[in-house]
CHARMM internal coordinates of N, CA and C (Angstrom, degrees):
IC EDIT
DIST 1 N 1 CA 1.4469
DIST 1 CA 1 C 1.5140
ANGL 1 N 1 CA 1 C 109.85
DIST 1 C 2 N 1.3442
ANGL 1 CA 1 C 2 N 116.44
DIHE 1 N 1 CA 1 C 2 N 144.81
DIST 2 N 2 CA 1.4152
ANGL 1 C 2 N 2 CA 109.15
DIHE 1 CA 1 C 2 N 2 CA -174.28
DIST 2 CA 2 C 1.9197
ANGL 2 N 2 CA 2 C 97.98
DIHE 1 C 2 N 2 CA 2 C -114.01
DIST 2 C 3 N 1.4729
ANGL 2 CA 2 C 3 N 84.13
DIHE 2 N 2 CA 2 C 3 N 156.00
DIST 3 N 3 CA 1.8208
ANGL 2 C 3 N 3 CA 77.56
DIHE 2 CA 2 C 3 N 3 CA -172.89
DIST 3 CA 3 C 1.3582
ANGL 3 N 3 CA 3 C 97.93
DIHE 2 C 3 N 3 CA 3 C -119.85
DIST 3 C 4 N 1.5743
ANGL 3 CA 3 C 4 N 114.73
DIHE 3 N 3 CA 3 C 4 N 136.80
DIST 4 N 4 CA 1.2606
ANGL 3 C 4 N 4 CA 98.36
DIHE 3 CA 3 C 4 N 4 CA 154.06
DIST 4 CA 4 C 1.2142
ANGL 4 N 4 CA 4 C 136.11
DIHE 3 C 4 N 4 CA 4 C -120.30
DIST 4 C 5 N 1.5822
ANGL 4 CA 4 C 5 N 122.09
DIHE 4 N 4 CA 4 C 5 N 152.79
DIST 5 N 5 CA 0.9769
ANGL 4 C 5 N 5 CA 148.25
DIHE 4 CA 4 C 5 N 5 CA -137.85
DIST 5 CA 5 C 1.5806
ANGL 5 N 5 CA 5 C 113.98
DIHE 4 C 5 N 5 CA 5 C -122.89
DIST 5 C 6 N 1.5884
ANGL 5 CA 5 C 6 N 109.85
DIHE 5 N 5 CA 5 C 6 N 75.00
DIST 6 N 6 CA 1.4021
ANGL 5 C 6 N 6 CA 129.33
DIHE 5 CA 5 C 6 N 6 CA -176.22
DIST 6 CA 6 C 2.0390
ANGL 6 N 6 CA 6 C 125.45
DIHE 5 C 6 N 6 CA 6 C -72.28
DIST 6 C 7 N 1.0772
ANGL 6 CA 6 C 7 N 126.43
DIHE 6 N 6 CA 6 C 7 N 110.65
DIST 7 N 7 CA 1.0436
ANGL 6 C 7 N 7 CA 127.98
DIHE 6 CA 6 C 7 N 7 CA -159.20
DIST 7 CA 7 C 1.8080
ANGL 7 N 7 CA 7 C 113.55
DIHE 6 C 7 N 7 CA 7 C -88.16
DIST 7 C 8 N 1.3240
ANGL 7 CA 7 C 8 N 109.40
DIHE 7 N 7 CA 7 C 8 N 125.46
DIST 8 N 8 CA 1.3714
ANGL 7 C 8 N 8 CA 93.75
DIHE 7 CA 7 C 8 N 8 CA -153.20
DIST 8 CA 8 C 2.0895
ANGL 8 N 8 CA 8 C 85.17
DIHE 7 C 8 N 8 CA 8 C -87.88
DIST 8 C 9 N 1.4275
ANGL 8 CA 8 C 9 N 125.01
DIHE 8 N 8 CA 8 C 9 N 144.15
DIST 9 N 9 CA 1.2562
ANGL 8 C 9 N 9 CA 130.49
DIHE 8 CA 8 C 9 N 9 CA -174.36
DIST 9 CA 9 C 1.2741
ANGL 9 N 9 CA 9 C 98.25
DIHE 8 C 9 N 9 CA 9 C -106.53
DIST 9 C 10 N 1.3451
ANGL 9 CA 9 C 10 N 138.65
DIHE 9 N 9 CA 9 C 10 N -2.98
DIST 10 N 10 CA 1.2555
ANGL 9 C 10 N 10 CA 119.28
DIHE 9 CA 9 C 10 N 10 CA 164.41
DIST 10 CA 10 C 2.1161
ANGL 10 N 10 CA 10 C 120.12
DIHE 9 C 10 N 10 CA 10 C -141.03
DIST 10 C 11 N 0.7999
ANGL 10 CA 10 C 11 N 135.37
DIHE 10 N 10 CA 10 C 11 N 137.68
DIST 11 N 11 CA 1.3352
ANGL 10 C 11 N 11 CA 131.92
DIHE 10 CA 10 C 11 N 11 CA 169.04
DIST 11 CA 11 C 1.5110
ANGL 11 N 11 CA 11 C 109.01
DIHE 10 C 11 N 11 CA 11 C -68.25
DIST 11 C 12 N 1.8512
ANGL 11 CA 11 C 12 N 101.52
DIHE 11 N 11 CA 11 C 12 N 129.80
DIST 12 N 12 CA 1.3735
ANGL 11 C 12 N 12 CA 106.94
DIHE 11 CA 11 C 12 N 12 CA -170.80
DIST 12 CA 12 C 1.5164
ANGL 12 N 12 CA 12 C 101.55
DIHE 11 C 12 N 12 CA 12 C -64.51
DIST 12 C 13 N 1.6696
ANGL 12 CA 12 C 13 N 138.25
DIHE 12 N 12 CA 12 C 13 N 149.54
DIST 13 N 13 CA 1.4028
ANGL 12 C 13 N 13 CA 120.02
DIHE 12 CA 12 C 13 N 13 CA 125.09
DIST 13 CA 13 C 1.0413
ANGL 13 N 13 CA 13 C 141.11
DIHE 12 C 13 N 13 CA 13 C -17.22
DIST 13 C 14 N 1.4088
ANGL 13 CA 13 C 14 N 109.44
DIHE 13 N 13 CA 13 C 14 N 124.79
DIST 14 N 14 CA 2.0208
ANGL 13 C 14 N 14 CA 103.94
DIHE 13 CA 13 C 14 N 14 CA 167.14
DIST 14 CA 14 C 1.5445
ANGL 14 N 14 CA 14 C 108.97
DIHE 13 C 14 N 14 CA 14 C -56.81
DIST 14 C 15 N 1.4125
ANGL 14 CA 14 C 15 N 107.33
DIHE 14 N 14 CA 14 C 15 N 141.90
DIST 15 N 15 CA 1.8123
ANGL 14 C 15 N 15 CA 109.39
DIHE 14 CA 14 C 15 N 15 CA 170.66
DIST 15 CA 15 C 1.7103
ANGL 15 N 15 CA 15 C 109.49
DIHE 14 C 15 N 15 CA 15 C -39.73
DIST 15 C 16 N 1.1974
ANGL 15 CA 15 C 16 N 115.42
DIHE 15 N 15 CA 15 C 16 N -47.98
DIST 16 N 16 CA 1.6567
ANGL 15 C 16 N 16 CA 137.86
DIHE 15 CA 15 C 16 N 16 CA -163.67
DIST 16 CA 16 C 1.6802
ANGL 16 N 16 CA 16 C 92.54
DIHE 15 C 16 N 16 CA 16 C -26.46
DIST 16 C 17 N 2.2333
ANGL 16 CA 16 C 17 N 87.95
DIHE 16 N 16 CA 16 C 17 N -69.96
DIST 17 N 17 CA 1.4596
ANGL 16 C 17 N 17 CA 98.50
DIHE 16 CA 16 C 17 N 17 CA -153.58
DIST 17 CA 17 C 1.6015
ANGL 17 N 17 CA 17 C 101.13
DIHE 16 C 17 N 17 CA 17 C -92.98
DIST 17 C 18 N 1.2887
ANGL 17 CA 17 C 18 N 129.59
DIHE 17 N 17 CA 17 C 18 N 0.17
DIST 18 N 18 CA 1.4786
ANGL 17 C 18 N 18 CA 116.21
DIHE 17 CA 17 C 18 N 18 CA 148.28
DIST 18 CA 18 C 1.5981
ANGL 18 N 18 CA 18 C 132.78
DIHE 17 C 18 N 18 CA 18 C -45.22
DIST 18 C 19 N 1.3152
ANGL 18 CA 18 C 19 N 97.57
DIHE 18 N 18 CA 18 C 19 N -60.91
DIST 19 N 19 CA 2.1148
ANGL 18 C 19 N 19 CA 109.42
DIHE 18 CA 18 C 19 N 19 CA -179.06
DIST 19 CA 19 C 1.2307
ANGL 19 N 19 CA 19 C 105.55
DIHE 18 C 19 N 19 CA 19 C -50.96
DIST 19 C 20 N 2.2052
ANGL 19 CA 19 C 20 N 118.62
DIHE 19 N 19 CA 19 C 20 N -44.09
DIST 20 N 20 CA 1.6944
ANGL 19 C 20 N 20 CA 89.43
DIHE 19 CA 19 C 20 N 20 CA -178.63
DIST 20 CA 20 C 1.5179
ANGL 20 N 20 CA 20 C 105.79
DIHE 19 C 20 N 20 CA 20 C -134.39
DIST 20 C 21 N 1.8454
ANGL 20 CA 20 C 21 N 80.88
DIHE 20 N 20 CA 20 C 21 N 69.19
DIST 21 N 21 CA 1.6724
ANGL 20 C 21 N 21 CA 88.83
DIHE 20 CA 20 C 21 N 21 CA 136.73
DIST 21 CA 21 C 1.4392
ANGL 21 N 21 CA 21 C 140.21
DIHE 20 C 21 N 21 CA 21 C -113.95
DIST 21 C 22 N 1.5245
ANGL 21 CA 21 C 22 N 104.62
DIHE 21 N 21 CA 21 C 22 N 1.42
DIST 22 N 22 CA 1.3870
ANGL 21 C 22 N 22 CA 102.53
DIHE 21 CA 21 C 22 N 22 CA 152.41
DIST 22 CA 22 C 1.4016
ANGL 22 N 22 CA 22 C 117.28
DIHE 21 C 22 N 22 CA 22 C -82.58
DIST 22 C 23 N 1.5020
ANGL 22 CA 22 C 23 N 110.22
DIHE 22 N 22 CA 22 C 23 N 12.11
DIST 23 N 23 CA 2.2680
ANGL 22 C 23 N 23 CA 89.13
DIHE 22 CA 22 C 23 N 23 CA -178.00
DIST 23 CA 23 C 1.7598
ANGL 23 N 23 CA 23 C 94.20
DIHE 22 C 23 N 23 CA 23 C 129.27
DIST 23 C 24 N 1.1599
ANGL 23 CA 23 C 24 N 98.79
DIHE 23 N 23 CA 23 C 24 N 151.73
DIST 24 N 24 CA 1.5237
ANGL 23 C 24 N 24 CA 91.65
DIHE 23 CA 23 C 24 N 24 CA 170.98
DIST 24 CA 24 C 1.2881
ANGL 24 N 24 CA 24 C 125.15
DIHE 23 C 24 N 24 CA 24 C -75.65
DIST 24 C 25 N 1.2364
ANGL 24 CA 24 C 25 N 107.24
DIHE 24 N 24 CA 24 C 25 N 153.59
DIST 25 N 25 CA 1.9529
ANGL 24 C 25 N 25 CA 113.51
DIHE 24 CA 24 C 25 N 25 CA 178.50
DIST 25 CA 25 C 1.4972
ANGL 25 N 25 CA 25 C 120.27
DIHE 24 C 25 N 25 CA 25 C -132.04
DIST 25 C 26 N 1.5028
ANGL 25 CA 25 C 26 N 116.10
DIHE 25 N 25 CA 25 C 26 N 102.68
DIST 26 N 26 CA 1.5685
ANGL 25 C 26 N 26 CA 112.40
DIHE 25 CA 25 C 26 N 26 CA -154.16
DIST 26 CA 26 C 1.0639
ANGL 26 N 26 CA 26 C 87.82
DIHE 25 C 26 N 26 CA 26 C -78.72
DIST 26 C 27 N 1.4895
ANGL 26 CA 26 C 27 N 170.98
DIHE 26 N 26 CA 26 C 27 N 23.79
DIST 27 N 27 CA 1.2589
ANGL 26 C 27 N 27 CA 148.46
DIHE 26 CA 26 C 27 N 27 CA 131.33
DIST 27 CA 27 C 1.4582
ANGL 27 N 27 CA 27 C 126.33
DIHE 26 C 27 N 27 CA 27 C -71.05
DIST 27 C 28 N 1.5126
ANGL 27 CA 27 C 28 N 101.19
DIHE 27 N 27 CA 27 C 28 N -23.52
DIST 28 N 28 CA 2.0242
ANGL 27 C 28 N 28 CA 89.60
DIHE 27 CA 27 C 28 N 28 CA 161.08
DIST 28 CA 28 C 1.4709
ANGL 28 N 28 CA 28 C 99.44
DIHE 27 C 28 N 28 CA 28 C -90.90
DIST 28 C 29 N 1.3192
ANGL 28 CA 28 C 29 N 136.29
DIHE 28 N 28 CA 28 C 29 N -22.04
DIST 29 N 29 CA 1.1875
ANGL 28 C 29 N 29 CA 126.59
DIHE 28 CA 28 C 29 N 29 CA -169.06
DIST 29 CA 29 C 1.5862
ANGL 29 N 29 CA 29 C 118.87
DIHE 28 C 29 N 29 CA 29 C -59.97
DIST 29 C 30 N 1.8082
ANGL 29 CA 29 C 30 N 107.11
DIHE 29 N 29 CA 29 C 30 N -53.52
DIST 30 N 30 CA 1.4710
ANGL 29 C 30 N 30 CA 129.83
DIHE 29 CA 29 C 30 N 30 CA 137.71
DIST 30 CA 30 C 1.5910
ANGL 30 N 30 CA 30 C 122.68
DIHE 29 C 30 N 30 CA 30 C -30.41
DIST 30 C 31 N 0.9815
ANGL 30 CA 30 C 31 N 122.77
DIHE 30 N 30 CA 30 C 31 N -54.84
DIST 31 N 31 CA 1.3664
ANGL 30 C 31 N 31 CA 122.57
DIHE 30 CA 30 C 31 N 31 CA -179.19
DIST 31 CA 31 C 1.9378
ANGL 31 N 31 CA 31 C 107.95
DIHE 30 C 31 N 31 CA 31 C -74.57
DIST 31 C 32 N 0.9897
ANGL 31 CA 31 C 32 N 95.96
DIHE 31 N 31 CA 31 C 32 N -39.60
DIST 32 N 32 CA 1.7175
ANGL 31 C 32 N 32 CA 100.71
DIHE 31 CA 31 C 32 N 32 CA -165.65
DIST 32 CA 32 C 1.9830
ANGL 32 N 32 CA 32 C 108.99
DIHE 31 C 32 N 32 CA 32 C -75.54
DIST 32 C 33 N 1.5340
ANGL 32 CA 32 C 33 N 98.29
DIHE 32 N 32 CA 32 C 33 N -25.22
DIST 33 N 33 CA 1.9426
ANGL 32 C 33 N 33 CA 115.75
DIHE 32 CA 32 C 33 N 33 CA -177.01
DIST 33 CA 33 C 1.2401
ANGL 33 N 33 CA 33 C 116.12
DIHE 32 C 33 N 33 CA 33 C -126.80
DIST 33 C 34 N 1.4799
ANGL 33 CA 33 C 34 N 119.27
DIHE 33 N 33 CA 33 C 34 N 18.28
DIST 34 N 34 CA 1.5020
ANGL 33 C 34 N 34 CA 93.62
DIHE 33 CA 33 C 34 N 34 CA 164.02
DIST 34 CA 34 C 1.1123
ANGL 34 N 34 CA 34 C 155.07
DIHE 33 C 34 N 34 CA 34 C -139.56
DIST 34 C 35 N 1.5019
ANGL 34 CA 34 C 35 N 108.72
DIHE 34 N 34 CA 34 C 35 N 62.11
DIST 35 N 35 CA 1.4217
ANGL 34 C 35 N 35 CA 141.86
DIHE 34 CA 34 C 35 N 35 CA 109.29
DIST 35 CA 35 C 1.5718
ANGL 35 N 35 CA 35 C 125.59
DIHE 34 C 35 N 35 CA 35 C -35.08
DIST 35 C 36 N 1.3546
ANGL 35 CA 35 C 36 N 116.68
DIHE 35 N 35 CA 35 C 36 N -31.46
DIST 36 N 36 CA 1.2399
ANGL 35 C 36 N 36 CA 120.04
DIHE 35 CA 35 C 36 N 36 CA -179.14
DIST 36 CA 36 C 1.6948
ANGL 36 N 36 CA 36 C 104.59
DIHE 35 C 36 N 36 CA 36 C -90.60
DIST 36 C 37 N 1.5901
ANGL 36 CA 36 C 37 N 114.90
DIHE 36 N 36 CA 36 C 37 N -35.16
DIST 37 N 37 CA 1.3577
ANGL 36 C 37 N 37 CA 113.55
DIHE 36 CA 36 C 37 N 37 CA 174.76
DIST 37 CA 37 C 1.1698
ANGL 37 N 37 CA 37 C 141.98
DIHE 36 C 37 N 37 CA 37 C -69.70
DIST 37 C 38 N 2.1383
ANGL 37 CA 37 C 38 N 94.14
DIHE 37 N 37 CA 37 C 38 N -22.85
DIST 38 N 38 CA 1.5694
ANGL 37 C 38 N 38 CA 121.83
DIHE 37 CA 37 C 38 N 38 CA 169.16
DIST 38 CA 38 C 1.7491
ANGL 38 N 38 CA 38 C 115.48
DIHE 37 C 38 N 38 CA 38 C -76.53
DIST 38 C 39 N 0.9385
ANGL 38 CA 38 C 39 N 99.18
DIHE 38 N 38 CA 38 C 39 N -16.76
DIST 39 N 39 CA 1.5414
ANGL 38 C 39 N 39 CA 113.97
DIHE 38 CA 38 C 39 N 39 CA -178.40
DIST 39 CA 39 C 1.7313
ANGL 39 N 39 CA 39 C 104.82
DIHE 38 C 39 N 39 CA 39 C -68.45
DIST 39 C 40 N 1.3179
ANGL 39 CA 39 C 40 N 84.67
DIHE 39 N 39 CA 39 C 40 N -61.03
DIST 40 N 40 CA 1.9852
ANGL 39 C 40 N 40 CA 112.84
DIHE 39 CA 39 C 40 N 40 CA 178.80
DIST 40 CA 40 C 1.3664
ANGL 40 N 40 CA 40 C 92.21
DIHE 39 C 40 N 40 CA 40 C -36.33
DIST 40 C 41 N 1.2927
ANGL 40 CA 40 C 41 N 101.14
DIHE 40 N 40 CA 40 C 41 N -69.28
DIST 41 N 41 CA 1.8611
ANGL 40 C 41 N 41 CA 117.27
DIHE 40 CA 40 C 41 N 41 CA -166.24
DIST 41 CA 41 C 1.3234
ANGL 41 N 41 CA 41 C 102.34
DIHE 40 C 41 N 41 CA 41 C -40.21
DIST 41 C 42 N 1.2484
ANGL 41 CA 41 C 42 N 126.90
DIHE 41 N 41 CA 41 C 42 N -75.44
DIST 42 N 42 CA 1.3182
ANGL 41 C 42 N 42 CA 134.63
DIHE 41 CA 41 C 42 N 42 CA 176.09
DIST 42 CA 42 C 1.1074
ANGL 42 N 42 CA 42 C 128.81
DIHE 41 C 42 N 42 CA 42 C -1.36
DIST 42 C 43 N 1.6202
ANGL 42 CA 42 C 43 N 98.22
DIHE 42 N 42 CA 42 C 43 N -90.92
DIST 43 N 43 CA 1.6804
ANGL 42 C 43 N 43 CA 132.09
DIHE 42 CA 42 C 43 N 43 CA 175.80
DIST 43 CA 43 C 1.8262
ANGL 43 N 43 CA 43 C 94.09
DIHE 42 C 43 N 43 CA 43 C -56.51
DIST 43 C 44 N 0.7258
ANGL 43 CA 43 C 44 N 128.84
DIHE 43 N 43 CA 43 C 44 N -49.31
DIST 44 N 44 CA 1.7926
ANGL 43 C 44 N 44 CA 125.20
DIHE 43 CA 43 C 44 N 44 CA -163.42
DIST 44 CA 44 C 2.0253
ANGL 44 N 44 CA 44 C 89.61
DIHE 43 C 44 N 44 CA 44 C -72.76
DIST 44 C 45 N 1.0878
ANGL 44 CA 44 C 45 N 141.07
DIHE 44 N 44 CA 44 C 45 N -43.39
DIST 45 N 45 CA 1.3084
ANGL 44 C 45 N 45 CA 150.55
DIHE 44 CA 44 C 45 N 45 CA -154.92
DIST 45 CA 45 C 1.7448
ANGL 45 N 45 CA 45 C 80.59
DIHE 44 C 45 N 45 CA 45 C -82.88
DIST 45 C 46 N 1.1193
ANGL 45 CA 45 C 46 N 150.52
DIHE 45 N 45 CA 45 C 46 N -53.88
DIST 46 N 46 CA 1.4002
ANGL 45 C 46 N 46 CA 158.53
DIHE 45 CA 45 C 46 N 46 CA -101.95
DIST 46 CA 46 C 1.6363
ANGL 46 N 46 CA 46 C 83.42
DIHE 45 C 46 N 46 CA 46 C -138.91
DIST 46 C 47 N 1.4906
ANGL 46 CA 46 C 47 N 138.17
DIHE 46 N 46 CA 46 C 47 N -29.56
DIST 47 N 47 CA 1.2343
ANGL 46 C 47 N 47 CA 119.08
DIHE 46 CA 46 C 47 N 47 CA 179.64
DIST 47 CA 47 C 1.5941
ANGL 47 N 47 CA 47 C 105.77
DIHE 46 C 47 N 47 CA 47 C -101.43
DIST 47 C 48 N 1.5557
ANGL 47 CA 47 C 48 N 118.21
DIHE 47 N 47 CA 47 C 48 N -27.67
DIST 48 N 48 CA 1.3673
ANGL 47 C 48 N 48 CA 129.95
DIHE 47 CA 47 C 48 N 48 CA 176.83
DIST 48 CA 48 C 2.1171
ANGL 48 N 48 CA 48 C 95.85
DIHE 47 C 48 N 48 CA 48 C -61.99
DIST 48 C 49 N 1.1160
ANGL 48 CA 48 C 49 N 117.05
DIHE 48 N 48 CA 48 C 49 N -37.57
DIST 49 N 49 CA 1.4748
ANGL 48 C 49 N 49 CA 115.59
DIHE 48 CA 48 C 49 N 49 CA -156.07
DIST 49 CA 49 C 1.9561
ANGL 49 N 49 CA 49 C 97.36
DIHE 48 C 49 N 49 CA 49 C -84.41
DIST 49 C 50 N 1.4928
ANGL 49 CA 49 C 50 N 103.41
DIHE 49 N 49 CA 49 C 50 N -34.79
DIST 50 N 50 CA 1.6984
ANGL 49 C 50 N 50 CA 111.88
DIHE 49 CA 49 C 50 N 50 CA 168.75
DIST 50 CA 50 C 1.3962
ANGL 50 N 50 CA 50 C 111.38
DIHE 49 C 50 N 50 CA 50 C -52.50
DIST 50 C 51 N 1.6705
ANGL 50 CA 50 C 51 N 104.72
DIHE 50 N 50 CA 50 C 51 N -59.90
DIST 51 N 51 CA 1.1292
ANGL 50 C 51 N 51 CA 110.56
DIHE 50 CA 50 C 51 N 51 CA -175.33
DIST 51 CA 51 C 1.3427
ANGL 51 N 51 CA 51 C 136.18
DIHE 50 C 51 N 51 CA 51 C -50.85
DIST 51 C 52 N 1.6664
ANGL 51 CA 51 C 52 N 103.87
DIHE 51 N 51 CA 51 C 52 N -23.59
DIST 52 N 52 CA 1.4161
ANGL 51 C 52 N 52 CA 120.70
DIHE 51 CA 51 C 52 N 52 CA -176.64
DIST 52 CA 52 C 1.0015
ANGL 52 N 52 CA 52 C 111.15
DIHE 51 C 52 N 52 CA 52 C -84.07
DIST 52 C 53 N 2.0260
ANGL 52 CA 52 C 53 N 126.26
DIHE 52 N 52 CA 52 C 53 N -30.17
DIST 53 N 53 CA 1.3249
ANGL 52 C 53 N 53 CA 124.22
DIHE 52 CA 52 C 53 N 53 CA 164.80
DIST 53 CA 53 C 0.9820
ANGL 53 N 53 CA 53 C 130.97
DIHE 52 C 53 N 53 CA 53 C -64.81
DIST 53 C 54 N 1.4346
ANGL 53 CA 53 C 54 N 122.71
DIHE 53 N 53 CA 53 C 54 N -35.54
DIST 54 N 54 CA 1.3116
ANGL 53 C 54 N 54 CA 143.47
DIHE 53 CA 53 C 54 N 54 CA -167.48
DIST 54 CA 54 C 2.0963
ANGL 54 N 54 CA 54 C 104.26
DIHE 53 C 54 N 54 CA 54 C -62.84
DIST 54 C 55 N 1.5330
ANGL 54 CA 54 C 55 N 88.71
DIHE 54 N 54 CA 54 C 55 N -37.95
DIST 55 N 55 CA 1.5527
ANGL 54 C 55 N 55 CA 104.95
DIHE 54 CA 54 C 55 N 55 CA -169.14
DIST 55 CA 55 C 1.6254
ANGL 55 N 55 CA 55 C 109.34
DIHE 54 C 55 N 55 CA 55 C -91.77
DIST 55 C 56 N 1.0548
ANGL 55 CA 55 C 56 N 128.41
DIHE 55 N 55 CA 55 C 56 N -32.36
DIST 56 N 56 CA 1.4680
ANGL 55 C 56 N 56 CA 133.83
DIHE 55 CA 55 C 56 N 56 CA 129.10
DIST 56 CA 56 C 1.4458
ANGL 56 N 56 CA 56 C 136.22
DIHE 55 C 56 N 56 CA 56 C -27.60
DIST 56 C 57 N 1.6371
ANGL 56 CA 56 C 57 N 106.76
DIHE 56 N 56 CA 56 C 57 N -49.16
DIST 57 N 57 CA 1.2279
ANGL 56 C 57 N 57 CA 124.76
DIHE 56 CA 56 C 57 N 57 CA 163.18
DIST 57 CA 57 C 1.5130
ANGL 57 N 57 CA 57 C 110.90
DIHE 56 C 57 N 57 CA 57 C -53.90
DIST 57 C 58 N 1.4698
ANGL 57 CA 57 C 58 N 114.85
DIHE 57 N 57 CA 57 C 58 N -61.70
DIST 58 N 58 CA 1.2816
ANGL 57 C 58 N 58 CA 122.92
DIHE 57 CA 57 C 58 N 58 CA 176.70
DIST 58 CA 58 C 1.5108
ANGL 58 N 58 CA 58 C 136.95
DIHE 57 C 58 N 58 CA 58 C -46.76
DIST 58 C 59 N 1.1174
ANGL 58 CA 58 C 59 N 100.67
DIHE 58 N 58 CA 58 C 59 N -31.27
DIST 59 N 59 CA 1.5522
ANGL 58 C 59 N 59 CA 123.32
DIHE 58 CA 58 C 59 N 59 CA -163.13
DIST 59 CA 59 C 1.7060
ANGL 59 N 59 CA 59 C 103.94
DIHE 58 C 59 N 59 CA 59 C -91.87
DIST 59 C 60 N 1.6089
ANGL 59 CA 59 C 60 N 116.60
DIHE 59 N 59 CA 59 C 60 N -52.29
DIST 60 N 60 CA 1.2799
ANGL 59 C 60 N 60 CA 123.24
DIHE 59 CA 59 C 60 N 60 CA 154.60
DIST 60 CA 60 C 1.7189
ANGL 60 N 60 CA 60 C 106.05
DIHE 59 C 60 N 60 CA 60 C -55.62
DIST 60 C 61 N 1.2612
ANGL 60 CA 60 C 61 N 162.68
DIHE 60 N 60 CA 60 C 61 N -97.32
DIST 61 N 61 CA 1.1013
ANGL 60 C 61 N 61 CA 143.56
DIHE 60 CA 60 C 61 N 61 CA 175.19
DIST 61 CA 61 C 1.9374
ANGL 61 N 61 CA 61 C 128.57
DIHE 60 C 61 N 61 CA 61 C 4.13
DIST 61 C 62 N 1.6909
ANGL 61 CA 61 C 62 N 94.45
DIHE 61 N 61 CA 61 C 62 N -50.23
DIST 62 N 62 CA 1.0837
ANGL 61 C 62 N 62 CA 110.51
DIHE 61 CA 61 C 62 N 62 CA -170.68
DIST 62 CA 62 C 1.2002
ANGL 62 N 62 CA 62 C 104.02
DIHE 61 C 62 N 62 CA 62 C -69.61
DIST 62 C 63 N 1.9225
ANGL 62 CA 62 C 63 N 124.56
DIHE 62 N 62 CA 62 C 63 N -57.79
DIST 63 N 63 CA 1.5216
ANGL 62 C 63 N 63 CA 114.17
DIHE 62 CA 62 C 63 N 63 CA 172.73
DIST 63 CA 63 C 1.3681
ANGL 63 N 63 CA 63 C 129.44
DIHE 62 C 63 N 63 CA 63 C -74.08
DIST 63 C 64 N 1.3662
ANGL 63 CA 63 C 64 N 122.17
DIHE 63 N 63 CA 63 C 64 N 8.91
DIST 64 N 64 CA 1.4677
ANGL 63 C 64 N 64 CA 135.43
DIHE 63 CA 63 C 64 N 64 CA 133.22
DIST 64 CA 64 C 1.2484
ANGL 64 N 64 CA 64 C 121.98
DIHE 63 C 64 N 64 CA 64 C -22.35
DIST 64 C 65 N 1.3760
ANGL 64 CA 64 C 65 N 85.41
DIHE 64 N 64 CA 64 C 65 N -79.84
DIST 65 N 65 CA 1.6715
ANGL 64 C 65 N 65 CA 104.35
DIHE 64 CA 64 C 65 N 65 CA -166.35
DIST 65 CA 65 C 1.5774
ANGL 65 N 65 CA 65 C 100.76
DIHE 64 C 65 N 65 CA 65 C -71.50
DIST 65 C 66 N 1.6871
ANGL 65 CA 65 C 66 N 120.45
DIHE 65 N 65 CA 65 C 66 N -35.68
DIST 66 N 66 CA 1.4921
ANGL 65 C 66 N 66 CA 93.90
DIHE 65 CA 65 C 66 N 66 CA -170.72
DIST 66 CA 66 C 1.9713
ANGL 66 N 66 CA 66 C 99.37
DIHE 65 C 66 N 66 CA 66 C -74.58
DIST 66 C 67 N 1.1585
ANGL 66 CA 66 C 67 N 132.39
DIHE 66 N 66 CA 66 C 67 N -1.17
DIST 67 N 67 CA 1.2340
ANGL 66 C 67 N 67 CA 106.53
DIHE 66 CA 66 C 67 N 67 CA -167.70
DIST 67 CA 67 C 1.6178
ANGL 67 N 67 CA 67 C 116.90
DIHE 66 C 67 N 67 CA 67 C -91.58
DIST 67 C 68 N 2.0440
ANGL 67 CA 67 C 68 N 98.76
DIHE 67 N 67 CA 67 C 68 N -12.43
DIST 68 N 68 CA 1.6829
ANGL 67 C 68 N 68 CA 104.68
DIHE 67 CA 67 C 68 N 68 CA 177.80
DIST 68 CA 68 C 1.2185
ANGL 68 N 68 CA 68 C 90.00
DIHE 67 C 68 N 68 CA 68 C -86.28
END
COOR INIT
IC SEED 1 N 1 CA 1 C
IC BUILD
């Protein structure tokens, strides 16, 4: 039997850098990260919600002190 033995002349692309080479597309971008964006959400929601106590905290302290 003879085999043949076809030579490939080029290396395929990774999928990655195929999808954006026409341009970006926020629906694989969205689909492919977000887990990474819900994470974001989180922690950023979780320092905005500190921040608001912290400044709450402050402000009650502050008319504390101005009322002794």
């Amino acid at each position: 039997m003879k085999h043949l033995v076809m030579q490939q002349t080029h290396l395929p692309k990774p999928q990655e850098t195929q999808r954006f080479e026409d341009g970006f597309d926020l629906e694989i971008f969205l689909s492919d990260n977000w887990h990474y964006i819900l994470i974001f959400l989180v922690i950023l929601a979780l320092v905005i919600i500190d921040y608001k106590r912290k400044q709450k905290a402050r402000q009650k302290a502050k008319e504390e002190k101005g009322k002794n």
